[in-house]
C-alpha positions in Angstrom: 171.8 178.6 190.2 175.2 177.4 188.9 177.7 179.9 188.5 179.6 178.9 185.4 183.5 178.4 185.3 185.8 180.7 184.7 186.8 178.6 181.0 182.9 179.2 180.3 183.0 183.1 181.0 186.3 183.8 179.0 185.4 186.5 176.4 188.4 184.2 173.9 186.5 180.9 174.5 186.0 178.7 171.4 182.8 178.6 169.6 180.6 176.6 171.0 179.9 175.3 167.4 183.5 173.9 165.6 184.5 175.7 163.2 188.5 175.3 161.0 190.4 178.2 163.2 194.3 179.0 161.9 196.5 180.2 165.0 198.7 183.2 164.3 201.6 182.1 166.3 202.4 178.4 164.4 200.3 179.2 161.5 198.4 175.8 162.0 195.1 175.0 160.8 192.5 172.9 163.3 189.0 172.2 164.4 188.7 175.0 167.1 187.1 172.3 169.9 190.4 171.5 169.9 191.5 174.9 172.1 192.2 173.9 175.5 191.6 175.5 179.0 195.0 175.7 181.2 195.0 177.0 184.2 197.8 179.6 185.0 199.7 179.0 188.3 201.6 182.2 187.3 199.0 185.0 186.8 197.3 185.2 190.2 194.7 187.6 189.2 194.1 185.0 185.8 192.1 182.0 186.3 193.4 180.6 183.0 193.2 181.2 179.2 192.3 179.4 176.0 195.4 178.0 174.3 196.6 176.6 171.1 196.2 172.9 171.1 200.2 172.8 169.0 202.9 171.8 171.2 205.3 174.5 172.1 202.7 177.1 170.7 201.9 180.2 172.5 198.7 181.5 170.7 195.8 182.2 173.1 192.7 182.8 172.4 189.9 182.5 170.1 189.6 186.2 168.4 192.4 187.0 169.7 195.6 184.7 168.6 193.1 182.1 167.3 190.7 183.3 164.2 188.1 181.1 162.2 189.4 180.9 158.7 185.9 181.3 156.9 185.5 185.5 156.2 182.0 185.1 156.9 181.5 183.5 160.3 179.3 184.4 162.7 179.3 184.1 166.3 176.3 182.5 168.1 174.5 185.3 168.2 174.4 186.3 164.9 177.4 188.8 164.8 180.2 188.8 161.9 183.9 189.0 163.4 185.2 190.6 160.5 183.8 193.4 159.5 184.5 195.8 156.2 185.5 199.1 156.0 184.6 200.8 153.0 185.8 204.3 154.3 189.2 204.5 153.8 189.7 208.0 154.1 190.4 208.4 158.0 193.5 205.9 157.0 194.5 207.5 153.9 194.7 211.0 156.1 196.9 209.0 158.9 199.2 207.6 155.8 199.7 210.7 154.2 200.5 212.4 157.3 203.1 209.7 158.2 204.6 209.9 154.6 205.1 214.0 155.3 206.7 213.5 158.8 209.0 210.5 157.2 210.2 213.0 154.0 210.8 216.3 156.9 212.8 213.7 159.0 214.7 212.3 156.0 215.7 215.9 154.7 216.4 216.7 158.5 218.6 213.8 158.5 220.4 214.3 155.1 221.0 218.3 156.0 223.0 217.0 159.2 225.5 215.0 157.7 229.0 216.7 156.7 231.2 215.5 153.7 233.5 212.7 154.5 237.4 213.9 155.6 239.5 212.3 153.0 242.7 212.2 155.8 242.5 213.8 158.9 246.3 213.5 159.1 246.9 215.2 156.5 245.9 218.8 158.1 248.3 218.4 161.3 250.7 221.4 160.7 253.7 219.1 162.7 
């Protein structure tokens, strides 16, 4: 039995169908065969990564940097990669509770800070 390359066991591999990808780094749209394998002399513990095929881009990934632009795709095996949410509320919960902290930490702020001195100079008794 073959073992199969490292580019072939990367979780961010492109689709082994094409699909139109846009790249979060150079916001470029492109067919997603075009993501290339380089291998990484720097990493010694990475083999590699899948990378952007835009010159001077540094988007890796497919899933990762590197998304399909159709809402509905689905993986080879059936799966969606974007999925909805309907419940909110966990979120709303968080958002609130930031909103609270940001209004204590504002008032916290405002009660710190003393009246301007119109002249300093002016209050030197010599």
């Amino acid at each position: 039995m073959v073992e199969a390359s490292p580019a072939e066991r990367d979780p961010f591999r492109p689709p082994t169908v094409p699909v139109i990808v846009h790249c979060l780094h150079c916001d470029q749209e492109y067919e997603s065969y075009l993501i290339h394998w380089v291998e990484d002399a720097i990493e010694s513990d990475s083999p590699g990564f899948w990378c952007c095929p835009t010159p001077g881009c540094d988007g890796k990934g497919f899933g990762f940097d590197i998304f399909p632009i159709d809402p509905d795709y689905r993986d080879e095996h059936g799966n969606l990669m974007w999925m909805e949410d309907d419940d909110d509320e966990d979120y709303d919960e968080v958002d609130e509770y930031v909103d609270r902290e940001r209004e204590v930490e504002d008032r916290e702020v405002d009660a710190g800070r003393q009246p301007p001195v119109e002249d300093a100079e002016d209050d030197i008794p010599w």
